[in-house]
Every structure is written in structure tokens, then in C-alpha cells.
Chimera marker file (.cmm) of the C-alpha trace (Angstrom):
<marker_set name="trace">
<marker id="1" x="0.000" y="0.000" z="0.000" r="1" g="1" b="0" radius="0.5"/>
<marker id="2" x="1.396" y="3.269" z="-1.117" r="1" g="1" b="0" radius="0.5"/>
<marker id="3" x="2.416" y="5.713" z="1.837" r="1" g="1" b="0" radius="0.5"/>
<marker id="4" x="0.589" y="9.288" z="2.346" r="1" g="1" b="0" radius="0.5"/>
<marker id="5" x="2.800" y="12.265" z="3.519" r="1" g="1" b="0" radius="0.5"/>
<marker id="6" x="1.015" y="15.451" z="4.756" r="1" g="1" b="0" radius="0.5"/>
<marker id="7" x="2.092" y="18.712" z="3.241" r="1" g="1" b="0" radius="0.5"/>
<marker id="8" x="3.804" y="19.592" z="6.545" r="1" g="1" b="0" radius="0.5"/>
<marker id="9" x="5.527" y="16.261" z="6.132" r="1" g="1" b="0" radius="0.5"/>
<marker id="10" x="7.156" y="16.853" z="2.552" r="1" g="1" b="0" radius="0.5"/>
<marker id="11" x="7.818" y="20.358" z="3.101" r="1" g="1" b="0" radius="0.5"/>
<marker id="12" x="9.843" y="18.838" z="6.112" r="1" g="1" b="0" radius="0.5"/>
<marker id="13" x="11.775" y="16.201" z="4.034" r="1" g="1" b="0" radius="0.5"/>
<marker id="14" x="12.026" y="18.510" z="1.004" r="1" g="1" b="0" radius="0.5"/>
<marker id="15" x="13.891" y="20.855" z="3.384" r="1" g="1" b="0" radius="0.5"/>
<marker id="16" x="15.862" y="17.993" z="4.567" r="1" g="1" b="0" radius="0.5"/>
<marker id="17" x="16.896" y="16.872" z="0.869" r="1" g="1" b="0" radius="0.5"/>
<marker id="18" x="17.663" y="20.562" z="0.998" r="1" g="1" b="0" radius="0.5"/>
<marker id="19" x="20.282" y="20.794" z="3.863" r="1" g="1" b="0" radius="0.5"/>
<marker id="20" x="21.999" y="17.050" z="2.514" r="1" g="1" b="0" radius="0.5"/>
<marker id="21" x="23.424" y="19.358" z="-0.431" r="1" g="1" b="0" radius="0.5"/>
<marker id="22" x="20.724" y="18.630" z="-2.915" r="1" g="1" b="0" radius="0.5"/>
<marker id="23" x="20.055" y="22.233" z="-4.257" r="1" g="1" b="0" radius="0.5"/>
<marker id="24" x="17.912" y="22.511" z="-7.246" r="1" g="1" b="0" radius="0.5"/>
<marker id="25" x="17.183" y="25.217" z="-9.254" r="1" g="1" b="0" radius="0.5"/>
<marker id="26" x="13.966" y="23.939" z="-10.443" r="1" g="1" b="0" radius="0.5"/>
<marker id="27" x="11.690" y="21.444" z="-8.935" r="1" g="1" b="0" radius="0.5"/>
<marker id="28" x="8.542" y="20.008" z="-10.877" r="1" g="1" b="0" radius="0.5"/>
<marker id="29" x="6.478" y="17.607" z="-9.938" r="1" g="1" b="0" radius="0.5"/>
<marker id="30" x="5.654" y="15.831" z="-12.791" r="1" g="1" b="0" radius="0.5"/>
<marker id="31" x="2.907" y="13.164" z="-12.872" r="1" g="1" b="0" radius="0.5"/>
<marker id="32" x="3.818" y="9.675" z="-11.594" r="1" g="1" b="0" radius="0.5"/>
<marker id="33" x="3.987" y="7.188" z="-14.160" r="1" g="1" b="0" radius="0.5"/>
<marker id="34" x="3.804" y="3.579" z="-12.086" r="1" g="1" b="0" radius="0.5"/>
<marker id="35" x="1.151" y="2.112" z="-10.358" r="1" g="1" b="0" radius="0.5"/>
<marker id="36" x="3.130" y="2.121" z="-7.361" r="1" g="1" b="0" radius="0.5"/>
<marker id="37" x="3.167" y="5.683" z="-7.446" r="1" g="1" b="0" radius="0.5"/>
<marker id="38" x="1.062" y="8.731" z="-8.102" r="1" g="1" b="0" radius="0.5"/>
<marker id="39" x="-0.545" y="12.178" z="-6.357" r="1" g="1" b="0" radius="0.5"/>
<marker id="40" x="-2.939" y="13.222" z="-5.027" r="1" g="1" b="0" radius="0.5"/>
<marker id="41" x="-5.762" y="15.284" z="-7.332" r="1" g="1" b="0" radius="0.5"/>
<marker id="42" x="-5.659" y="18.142" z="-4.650" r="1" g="1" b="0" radius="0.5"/>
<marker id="43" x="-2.543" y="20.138" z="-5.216" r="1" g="1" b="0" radius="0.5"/>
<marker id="44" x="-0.959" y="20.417" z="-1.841" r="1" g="1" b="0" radius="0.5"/>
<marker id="45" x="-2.743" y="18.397" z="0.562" r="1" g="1" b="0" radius="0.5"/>
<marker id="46" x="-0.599" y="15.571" z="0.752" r="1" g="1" b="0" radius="0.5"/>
<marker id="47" x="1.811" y="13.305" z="-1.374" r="1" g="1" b="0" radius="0.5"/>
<marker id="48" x="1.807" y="9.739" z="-2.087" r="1" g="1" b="0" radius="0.5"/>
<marker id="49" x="5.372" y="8.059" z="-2.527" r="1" g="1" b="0" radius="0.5"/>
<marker id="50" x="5.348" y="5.010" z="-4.300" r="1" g="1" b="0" radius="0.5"/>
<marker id="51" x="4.505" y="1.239" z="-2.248" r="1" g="1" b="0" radius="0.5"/>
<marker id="52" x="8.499" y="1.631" z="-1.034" r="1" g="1" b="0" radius="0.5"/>
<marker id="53" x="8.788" y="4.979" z="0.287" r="1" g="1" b="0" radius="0.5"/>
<marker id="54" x="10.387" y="6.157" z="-2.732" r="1" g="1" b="0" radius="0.5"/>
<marker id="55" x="10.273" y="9.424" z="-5.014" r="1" g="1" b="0" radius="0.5"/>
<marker id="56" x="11.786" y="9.810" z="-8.717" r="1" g="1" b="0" radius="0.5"/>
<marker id="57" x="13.648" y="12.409" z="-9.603" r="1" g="1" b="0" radius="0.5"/>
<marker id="58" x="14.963" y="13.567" z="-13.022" r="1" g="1" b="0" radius="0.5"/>
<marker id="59" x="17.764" y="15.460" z="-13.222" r="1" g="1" b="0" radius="0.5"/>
<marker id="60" x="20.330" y="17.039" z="-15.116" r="1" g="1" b="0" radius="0.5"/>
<marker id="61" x="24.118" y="14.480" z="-15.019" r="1" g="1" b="0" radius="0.5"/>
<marker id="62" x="26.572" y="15.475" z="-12.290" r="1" g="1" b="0" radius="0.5"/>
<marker id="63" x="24.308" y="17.774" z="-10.458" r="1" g="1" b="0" radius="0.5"/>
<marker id="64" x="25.292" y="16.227" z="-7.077" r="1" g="1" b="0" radius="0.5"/>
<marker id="65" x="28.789" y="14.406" z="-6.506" r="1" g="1" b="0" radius="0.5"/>
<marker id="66" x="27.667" y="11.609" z="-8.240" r="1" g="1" b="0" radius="0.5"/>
<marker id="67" x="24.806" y="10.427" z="-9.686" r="1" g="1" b="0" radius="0.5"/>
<marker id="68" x="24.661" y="6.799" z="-8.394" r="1" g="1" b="0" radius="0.5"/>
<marker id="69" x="22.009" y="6.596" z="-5.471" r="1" g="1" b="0" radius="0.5"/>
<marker id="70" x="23.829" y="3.639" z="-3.822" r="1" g="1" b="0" radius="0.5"/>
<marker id="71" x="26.780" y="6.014" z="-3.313" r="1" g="1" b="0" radius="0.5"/>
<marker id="72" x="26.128" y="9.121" z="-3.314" r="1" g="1" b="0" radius="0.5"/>
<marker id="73" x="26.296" y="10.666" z="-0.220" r="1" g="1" b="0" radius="0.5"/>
<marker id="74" x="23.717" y="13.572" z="-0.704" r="1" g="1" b="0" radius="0.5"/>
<marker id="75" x="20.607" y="10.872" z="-1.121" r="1" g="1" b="0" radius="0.5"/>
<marker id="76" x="22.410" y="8.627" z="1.503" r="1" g="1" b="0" radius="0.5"/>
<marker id="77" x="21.549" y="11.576" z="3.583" r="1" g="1" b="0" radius="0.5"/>
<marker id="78" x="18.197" y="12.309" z="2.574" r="1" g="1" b="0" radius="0.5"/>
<marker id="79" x="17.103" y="9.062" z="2.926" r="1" g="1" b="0" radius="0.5"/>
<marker id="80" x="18.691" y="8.543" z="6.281" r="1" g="1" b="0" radius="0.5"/>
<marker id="81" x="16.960" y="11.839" z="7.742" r="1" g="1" b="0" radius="0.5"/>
<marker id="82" x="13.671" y="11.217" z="5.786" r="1" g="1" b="0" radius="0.5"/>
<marker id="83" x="12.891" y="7.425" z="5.310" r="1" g="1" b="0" radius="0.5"/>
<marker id="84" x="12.138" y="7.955" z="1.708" r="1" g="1" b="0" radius="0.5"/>
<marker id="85" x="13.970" y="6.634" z="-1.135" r="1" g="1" b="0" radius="0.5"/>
<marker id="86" x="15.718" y="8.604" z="-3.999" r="1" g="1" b="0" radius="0.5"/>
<marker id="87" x="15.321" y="6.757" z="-7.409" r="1" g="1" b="0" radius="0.5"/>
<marker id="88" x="17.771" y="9.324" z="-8.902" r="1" g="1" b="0" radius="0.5"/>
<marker id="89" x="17.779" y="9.640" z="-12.895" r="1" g="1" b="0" radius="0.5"/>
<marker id="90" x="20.232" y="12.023" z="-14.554" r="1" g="1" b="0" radius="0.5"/>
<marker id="91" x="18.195" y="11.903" z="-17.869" r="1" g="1" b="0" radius="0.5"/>
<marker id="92" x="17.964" y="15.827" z="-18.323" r="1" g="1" b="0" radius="0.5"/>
<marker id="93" x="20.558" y="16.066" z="-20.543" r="1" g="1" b="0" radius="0.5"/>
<marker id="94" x="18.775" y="19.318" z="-22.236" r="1" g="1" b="0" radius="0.5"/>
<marker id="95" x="15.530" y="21.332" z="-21.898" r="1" g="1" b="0" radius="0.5"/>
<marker id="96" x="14.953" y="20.321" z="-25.509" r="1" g="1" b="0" radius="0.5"/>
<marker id="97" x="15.700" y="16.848" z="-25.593" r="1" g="1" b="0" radius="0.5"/>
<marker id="98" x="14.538" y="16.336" z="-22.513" r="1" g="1" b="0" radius="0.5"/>
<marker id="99" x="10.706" y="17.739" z="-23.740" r="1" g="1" b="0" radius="0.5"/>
<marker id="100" x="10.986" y="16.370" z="-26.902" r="1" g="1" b="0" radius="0.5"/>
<marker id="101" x="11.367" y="12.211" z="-25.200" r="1" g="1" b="0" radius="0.5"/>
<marker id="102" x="8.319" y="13.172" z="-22.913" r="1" g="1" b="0" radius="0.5"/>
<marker id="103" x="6.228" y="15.814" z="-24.152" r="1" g="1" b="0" radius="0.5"/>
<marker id="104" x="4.623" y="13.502" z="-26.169" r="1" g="1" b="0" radius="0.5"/>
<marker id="105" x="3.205" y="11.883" z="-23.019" r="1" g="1" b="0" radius="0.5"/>
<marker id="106" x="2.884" y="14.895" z="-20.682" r="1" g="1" b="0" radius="0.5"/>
<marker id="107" x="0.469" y="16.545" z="-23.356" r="1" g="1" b="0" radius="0.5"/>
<marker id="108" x="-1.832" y="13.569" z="-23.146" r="1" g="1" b="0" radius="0.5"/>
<marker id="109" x="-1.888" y="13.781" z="-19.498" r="1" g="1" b="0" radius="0.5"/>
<marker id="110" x="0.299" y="10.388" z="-18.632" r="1" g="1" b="0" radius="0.5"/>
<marker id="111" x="2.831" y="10.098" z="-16.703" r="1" g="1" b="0" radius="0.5"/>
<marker id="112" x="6.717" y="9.739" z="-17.099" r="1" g="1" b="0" radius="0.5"/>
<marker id="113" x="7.753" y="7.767" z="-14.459" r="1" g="1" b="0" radius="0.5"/>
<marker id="114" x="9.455" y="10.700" z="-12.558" r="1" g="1" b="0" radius="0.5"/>
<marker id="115" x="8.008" y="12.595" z="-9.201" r="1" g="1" b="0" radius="0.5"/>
<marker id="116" x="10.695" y="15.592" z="-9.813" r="1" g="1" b="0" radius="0.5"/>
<marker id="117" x="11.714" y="17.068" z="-12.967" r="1" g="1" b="0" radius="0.5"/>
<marker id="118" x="14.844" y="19.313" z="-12.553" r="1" g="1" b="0" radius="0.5"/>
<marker id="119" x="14.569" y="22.063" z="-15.622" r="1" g="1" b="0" radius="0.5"/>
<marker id="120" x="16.014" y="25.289" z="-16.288" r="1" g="1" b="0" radius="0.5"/>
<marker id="121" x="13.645" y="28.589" z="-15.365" r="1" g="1" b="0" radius="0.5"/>
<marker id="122" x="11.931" y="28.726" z="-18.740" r="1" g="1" b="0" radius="0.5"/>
<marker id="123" x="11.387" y="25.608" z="-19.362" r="1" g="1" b="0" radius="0.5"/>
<marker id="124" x="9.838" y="24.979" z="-16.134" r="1" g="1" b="0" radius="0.5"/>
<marker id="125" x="7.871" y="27.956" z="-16.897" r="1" g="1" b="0" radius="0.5"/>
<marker id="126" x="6.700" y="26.561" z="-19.911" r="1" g="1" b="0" radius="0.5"/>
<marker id="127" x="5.886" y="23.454" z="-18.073" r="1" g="1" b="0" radius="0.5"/>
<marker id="128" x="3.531" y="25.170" z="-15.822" r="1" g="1" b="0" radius="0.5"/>
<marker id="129" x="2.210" y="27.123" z="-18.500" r="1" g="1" b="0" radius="0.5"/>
<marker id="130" x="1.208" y="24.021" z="-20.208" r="1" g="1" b="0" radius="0.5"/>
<marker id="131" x="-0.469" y="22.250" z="-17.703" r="1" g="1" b="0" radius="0.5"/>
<marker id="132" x="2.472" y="19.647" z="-17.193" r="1" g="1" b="0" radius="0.5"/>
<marker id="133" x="3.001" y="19.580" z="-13.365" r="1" g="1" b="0" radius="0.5"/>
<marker id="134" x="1.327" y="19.536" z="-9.962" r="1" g="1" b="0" radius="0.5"/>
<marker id="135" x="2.642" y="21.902" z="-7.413" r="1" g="1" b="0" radius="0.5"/>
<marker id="136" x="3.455" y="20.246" z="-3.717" r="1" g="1" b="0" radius="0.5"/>
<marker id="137" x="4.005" y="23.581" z="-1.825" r="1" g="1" b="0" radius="0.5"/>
<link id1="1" id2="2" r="1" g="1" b="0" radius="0.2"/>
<link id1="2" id2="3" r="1" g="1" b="0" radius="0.2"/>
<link id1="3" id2="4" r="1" g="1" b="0" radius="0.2"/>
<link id1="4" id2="5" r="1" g="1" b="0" radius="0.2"/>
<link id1="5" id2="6" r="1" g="1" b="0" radius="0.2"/>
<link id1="6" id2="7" r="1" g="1" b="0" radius="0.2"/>
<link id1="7" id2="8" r="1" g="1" b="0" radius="0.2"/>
<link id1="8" id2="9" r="1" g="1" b="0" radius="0.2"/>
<link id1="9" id2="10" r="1" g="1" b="0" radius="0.2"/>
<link id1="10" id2="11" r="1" g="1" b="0" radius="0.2"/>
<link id1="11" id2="12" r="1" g="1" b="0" radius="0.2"/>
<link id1="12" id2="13" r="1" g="1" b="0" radius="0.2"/>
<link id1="13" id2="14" r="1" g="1" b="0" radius="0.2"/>
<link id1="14" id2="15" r="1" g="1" b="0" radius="0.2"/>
<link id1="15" id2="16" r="1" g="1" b="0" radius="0.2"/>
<link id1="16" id2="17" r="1" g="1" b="0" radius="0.2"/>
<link id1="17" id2="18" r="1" g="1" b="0" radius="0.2"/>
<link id1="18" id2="19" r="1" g="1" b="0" radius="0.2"/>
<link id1="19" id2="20" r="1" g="1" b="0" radius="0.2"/>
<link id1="20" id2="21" r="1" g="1" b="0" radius="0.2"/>
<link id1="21" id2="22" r="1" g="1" b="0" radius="0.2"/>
<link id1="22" id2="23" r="1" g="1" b="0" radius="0.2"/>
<link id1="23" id2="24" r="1" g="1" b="0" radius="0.2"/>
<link id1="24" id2="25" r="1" g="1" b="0" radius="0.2"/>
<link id1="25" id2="26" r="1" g="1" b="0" radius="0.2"/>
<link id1="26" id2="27" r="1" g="1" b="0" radius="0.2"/>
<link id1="27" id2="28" r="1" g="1" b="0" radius="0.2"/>
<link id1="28" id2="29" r="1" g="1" b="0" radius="0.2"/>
<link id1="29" id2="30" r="1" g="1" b="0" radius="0.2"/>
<link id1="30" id2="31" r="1" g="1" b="0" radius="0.2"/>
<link id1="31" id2="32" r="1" g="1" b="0" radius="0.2"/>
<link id1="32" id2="33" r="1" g="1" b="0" radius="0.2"/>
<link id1="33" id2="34" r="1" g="1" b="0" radius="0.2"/>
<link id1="34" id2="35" r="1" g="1" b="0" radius="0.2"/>
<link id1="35" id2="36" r="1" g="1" b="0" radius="0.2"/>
<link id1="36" id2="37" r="1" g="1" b="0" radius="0.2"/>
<link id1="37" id2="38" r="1" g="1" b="0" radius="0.2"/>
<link id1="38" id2="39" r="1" g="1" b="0" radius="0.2"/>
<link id1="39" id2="40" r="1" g="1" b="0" radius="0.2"/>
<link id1="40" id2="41" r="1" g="1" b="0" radius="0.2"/>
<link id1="41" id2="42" r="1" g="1" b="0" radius="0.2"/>
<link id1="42" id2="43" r="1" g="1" b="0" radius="0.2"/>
<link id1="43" id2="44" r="1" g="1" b="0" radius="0.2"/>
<link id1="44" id2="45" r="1" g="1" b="0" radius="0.2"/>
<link id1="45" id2="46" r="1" g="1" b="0" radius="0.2"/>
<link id1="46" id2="47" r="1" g="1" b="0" radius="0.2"/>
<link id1="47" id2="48" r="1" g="1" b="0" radius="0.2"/>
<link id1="48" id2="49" r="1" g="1" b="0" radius="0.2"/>
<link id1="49" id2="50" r="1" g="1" b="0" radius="0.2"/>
<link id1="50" id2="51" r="1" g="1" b="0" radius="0.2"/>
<link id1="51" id2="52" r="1" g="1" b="0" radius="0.2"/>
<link id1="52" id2="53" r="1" g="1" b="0" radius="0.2"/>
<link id1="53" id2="54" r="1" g="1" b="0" radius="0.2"/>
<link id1="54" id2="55" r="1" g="1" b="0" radius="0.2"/>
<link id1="55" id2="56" r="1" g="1" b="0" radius="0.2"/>
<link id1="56" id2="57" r="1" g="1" b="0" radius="0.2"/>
<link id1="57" id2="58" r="1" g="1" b="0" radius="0.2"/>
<link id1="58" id2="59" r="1" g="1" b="0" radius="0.2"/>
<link id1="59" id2="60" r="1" g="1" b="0" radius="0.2"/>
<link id1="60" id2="61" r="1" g="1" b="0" radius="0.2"/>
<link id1="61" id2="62" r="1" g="1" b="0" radius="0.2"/>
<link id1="62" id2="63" r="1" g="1" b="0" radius="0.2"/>
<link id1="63" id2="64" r="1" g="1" b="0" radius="0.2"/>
<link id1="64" id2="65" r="1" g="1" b="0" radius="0.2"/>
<link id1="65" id2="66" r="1" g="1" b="0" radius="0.2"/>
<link id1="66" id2="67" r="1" g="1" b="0" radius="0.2"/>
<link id1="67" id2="68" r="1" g="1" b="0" radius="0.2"/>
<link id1="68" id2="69" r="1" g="1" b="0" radius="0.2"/>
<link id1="69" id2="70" r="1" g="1" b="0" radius="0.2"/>
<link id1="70" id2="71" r="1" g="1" b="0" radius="0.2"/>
<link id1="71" id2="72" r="1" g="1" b="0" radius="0.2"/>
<link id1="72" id2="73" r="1" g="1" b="0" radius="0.2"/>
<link id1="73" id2="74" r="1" g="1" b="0" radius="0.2"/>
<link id1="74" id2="75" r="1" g="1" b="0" radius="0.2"/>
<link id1="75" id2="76" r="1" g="1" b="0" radius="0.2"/>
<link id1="76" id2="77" r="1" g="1" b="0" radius="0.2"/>
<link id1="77" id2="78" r="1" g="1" b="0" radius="0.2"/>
<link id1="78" id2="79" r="1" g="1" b="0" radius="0.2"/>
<link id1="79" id2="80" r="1" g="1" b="0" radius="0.2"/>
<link id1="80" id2="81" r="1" g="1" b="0" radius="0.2"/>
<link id1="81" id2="82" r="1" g="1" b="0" radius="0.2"/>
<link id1="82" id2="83" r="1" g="1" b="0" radius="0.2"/>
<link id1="83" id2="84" r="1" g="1" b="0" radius="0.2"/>
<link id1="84" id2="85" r="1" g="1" b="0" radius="0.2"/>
<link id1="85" id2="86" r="1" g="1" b="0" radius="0.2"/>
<link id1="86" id2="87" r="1" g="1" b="0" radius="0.2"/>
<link id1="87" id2="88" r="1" g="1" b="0" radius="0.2"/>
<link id1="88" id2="89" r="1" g="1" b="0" radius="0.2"/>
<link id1="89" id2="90" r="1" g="1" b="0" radius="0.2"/>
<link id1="90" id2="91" r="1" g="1" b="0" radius="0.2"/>
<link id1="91" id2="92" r="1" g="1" b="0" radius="0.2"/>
<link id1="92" id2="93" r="1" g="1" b="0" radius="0.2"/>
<link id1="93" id2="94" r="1" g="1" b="0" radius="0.2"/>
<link id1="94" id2="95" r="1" g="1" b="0" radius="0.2"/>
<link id1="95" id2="96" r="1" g="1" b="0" radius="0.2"/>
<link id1="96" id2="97" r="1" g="1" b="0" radius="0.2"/>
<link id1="97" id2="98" r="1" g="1" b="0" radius="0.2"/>
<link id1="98" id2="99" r="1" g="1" b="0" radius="0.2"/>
<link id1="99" id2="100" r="1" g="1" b="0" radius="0.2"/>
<link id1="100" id2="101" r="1" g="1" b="0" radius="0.2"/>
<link id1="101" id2="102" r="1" g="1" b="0" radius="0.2"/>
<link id1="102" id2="103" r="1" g="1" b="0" radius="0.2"/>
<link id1="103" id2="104" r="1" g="1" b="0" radius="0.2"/>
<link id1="104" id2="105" r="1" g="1" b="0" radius="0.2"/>
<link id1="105" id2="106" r="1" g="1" b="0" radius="0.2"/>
<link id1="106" id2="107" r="1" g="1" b="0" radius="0.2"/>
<link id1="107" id2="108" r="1" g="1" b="0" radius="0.2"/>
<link id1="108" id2="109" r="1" g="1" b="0" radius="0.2"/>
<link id1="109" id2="110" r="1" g="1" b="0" radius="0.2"/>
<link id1="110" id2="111" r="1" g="1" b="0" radius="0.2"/>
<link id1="111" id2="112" r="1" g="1" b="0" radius="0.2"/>
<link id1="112" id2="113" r="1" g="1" b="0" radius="0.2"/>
<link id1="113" id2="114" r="1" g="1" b="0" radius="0.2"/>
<link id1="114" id2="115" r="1" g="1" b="0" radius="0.2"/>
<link id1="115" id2="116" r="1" g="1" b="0" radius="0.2"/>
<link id1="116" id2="117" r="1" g="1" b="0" radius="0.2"/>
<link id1="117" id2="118" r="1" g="1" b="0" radius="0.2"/>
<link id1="118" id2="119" r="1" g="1" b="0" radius="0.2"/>
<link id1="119" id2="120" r="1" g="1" b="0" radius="0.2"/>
<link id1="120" id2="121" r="1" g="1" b="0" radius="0.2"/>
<link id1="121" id2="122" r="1" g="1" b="0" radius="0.2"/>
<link id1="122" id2="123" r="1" g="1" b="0" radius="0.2"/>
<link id1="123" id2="124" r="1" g="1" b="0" radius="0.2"/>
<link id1="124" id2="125" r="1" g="1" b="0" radius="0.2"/>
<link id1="125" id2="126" r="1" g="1" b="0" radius="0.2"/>
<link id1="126" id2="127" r="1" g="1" b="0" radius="0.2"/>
<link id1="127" id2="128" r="1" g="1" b="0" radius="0.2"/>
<link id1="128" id2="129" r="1" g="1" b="0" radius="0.2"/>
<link id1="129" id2="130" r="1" g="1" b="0" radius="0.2"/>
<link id1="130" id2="131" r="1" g="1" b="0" radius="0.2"/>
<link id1="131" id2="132" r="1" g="1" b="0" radius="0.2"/>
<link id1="132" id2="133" r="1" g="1" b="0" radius="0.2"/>
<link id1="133" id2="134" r="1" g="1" b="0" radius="0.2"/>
<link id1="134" id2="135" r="1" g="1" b="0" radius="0.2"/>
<link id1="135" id2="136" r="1" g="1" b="0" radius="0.2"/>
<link id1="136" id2="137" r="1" g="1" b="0" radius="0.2"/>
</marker_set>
């Protein structure tokens, strides 16, 4: 069964991921694209992680030390102080490219497979401008 976190709650471990060294310029919260994971259809009420505590997150290559969640010591961290896992994906390798793989499936309203999408400013701004994510503040 899928775990609920409060707003309070991810605010909490989002500040935590926060203080571990994770600092992102952009977070979006795309739309979950497993069973095992999803959101809630009330932006900021609460957040479901998927059935094992974990969150996705997209991001651009080398944007922590390393990009290998076993080793890393940034989502080491967060994961210690927060009990939820960090299935970390360094598949923003461009605004562009990155919108052209899923934009395809964002515009139909279906998920990616990613909880956090890590963009540049205008590009998240087009995001929300489109529709594309779910705020969780």
C-alpha cells in the first residue's frame, strides 16, 4: 500500500533533501507514471510516494557528486533523515531533448515515471504554462 505524507511532512523532508546538499534550481512535480506511485488530485494536501517509500527524480548528469544513489552521499543523507527513497535519474541532458522524449506523453496527461523534474527557469515555466506539473508547496 502506497504511503501518504502530509504537506507539513514533505515540506519537512524537502527541506531535509535541501540541507543534505541537494540544491535545485527547479523542482517540478511531474505526474507519476507507475502504479506504485502517483498524487494526489488536490494540489498540496498531501503526497503519495510510491509502495516503497520512494520518489523519482529527473535530473540534469553530475548535479550532485555523483549520480549513483547507492553512493552518493547527498541521497544517503536524505534518505537517512527522511525514510524515503531517492530513485535518482540524470536523464535531463537538455531542456529540448529532454521535452521532446516526454512531451509527447505529458500533453496527453500520462505520466513519465518521474516525481521531480529538474529544468532550467523557462522551461519549467513553460511546463507550468502548459499544464504539465502539480505543485506540492
Amino acid at each position: 500500500m502506497a504511503r501518504h505524507l502530509s504537506r507539513r511532512d514533505l515540506i519537512v523532508r524537502g527541506g531535509a533533501l535541501g540541507a543534505t546538499g541537494l540544491s535545485l534550481p527547479a523542482l517540478l512535480a511531474a505526474c507519476g507514471g507507475s502504479e506504485t506511485a502517483s498524487t494526489t488530485t488536490v494540489p498540496g494536501t498531501s503526497v503519495t510516494t510510491g509502495a516503497d517509500g520512494s520518489i523519482t527524480v529527473f535530473n540534469w548528469p553530475l548535479y550532485i557528486e555523483n549520480d549513483d544513489a547507492s553512493t552518493s552521499p547527498t541521497l544517503k543523507a536524505f534518505t537517512a533523515a527522511t525514510g524515503t527513497k531517492v530513485d535518482y535519474r540524470p536523464e535531463v541532458d537538455g531542456n529540448d531533448t529532454f521535452t521532446a522524449k516526454y512531451e509527447p506523453f505529458l500533453s496527453k496527461g500520462e505520466g513519465i515515471g518521474g516525481d521531480i523534474v529538474v529544468l532550467t527557469s523557462y522551461m519549467a515555466a513553460r511546463y507550468i504554462a502548459q499544464g504539465y506539473v502539480q505543485a506540492f508547496d
